[in-house]
Each structure stands twice: as structure tokens, then as C-alpha cells.
C-alpha positions in Angstrom: 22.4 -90.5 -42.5 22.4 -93.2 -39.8 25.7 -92.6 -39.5 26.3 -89.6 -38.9 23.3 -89.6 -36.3 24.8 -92.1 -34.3 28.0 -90.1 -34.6 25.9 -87.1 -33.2 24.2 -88.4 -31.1 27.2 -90.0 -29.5 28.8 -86.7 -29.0 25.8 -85.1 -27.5 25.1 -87.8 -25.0 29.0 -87.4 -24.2 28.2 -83.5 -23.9 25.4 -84.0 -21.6 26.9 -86.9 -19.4 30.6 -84.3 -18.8 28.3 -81.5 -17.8 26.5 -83.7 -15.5 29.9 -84.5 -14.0 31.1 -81.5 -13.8 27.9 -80.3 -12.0 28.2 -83.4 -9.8 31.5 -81.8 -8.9 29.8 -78.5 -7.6 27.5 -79.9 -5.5 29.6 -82.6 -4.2 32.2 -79.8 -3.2 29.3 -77.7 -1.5 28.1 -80.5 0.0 31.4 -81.5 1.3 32.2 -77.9 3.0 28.8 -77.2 4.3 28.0 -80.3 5.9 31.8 -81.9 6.9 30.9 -84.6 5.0 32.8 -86.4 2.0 30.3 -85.8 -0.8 32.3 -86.1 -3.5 33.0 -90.3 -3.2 30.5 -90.8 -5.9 31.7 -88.8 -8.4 35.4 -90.0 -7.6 34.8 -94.1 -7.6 32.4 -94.0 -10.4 34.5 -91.9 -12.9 38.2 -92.0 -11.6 39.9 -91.0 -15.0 37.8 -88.4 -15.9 38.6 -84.7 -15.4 36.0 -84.5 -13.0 36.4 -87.6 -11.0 40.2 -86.8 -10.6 39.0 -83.1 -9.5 36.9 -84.9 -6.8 39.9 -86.9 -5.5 41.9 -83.4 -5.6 38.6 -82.1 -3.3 38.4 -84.4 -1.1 42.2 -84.6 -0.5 42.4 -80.6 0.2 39.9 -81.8 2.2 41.5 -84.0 4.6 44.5 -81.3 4.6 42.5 -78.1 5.2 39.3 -78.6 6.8 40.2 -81.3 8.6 43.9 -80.8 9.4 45.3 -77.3 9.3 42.0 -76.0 10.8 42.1 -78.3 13.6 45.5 -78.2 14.5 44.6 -75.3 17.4 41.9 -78.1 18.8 43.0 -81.5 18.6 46.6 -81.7 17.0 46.7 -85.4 17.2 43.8 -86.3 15.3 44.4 -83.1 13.3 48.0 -84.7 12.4 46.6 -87.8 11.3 44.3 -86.5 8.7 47.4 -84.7 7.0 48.5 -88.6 7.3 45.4 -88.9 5.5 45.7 -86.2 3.0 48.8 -87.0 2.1 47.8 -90.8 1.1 45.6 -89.6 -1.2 47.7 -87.3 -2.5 50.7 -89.7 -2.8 48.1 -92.2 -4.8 47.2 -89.2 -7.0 50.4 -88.6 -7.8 51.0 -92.6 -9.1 47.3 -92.0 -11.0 48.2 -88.8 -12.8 52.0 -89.6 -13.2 53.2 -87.2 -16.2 50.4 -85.4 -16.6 51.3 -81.6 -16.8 47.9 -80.2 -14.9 47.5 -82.9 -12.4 50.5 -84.4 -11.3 52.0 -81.0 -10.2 49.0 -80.4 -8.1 49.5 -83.5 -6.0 53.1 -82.9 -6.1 52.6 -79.6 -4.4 49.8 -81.2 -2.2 52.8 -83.5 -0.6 55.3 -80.9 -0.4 52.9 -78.3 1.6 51.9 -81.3 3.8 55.5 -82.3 4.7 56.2 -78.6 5.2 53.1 -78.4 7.6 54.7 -81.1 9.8 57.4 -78.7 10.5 55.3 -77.5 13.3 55.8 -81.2 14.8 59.3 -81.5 14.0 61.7 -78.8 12.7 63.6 -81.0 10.5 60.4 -81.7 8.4 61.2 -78.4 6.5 64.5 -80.3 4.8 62.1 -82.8 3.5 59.7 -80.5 2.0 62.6 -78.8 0.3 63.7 -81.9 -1.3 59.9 -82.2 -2.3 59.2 -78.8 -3.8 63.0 -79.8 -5.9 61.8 -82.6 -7.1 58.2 -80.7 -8.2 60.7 -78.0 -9.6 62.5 -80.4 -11.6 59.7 -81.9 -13.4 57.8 -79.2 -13.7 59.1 -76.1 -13.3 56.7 -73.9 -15.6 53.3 -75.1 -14.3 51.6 -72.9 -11.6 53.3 -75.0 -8.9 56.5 -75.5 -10.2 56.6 -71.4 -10.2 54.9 -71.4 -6.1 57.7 -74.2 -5.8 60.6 -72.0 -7.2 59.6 -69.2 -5.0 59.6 -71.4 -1.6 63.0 -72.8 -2.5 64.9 -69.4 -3.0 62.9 -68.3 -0.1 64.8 -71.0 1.7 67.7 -70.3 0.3 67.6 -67.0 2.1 69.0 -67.2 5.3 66.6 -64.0 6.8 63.3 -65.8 5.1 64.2 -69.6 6.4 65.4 -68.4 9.7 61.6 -66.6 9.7 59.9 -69.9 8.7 61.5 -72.0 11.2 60.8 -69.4 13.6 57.1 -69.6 12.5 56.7 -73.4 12.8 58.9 -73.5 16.1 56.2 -70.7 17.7 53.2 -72.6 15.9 54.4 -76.0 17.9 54.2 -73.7 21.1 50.8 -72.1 20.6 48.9 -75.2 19.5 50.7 -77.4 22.1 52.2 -79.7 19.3 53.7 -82.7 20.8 56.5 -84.8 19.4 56.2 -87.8 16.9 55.3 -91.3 18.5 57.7 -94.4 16.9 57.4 -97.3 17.0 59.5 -98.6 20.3 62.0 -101.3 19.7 61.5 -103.8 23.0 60.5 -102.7 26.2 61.7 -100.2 28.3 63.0 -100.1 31.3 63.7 -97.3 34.7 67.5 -96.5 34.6 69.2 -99.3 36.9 66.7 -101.5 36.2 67.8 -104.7 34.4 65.8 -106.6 32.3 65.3 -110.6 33.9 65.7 -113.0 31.2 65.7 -116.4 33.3 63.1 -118.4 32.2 60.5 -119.2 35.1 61.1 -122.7 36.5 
């Protein structure tokens, strides 16, 4: 009898302490979207593995992509660029957490491959990297719910009418929201045309 009470009792208290996560989850999600604020972090650090905790790493991700990126884009594209920098990092370590799991890993798989295509908007050539991105989700997965939005993008852009429409899209998009170019890292200094650089040491 002891047993089998601690055996029940076990599995009630494991009951109780997944519906407390998963209501964590709720309000942490309202909390983030009402207030702009990351309410989820709690739920995320203290129960990473779980269900719950990944789906607040998932939240808090689309996040960073939506709320802050994508919807800022039209008001201050640099900042708004760097949180899809952001977004993406989170998805990328998602990706490495729920390697071969067949519900999780083609979420954050699709999460990098919509990211890469949103930077289209900054530079064109972006939309060749998201191809190889959805290929590689296709690949792996090609009967989860991703996989299938994946398939559909690639034969979309495989249709010379559809992709010309996209790149017309992300080319206009870079227009409206005043989208400037990528920033690299410059290799030495630069220098005004006819200008040559003095490399004599000072006496």
C-alpha cells in the first residue's frame, strides 16, 4: 500500500507541477505581448527540457522576430534588424537543443529560414540562402507542418512568375521602409581616391 501511494502520489504531484507550467506558459505569453516585456524567462531557465519551457524559448524567440523585428521594420530598421539578429540566435540554439526531435526542431528550422528570407528586404541575395534553408528543413522533415510550408515556398521559387513576385516584394519593401545596406567589417582604413596612405615612420 505504501507503495503504490508513493507511486500515486508521484504522478499527481507530476500532474499538478506540468499544469502549473503549462499555465506559467499562458500568462508568461500574455504578459510578454501586453506589456513588451520578456515574461516568459522564468519558465524557460527553470525548466529548459520540458515541453513548456522549450515552448517559452519558442515564445520568446517569435518574439524577438515579430514584435520586435518585423513590426518595427517601418520605424527603426536598424534596431529592428538586429533583433532578427537576435531571434535568430535563439532560434539557431534551439535548433542544437531539440536536434531530431520531430515537433520542435522543424519549428526552429522554419524560424531560421523565414528570418534569412526576411533579410531579403536588406539584401536580395538573402532569398538564395533561405532556399537552401527551407531544403535542408525539407529534407529532414518533409511531412511535419513545416516541412509541407517549406515544400510550398520552394516550388513557389521554383516558379519563375512567383519568385520574380517575391523579389519584387522585398526589393519595394527595402524602398518603403528605407532599408539601408549591411555594415561589414572594413578591412584597414580607407582612404579619398588619389590619396596614398604614408607609411614612414615619424622620426
Amino acid at each position: 500500500m505504501i507503495a503504490l501511494f508513493v507511486v500515486f502520489r508521484w504522478y499527481q504531484t507530476s500532474r499538478a507541477d506540468n499544469s502549473h507550467r503549462w499555465i506559467g506558459l499562458e500568462i508568461g505569453a500574455r504578459t510578454t505581448y501586453i506589456q513588451g516585456t520578456p515574461g516568459l524567462d522564468e519558465l524557460a531557465k527553470d525548466n529548459p527540457d520540458t515541453n513548456q519551457g522549450k515552448a517559452a524559448r519558442f515564445q520568446y524567440a517569435w518574439f524577438l522576430f515579430w514584435e520586435q523585428g518585423i513590426k518595427r521594420l517601418g520605424i527603426e530598421s536598424g534596431d529592428a534588424l538586429k533583433k532578427l539578429d537576435s531571434a535568430g540566435a535563439f532560434y539557431t540554439k534551439l535548433a542544437e537543443d531539440c536536434a531530431d526531435d520531430p515537433v520542435w526542431e522543424p519549428e526552429a528550422l522554419y524560424g531560421l529560414a523565414v528570418i534569412e528570407e526576411t533579410r531579403a528586404a536588406q539584401e536580395i541575395k538573402r532569398l538564395e540562402d533561405a532556399k537552401t534553408r527551407y531544403e535542408n528543413l525539407v529534407k529532414k522533415y518533409k511531412d511535419s507542418a513545416r516541412g509541407k510550408l517549406a515544400d510550398q515556398w520552394l516550388q513557389d521559387y521554383d516558379d519563375p512568375e512567383k519568385r520574380l513576385a517575391l523579389e519584387s516584394f522585398y526589393t519595394e519593401m527595402r524602398g518603403t521602409l528605407n532599408i539601408r545596406d549591411p555594415i561589414f567589417p572594413k578591412k584597414g582604413a580607407d582612404f579619398p581616391k588619389g590619396v596614398k596612405k604614408d607609411t614612414k615612420q615619424p622620426k
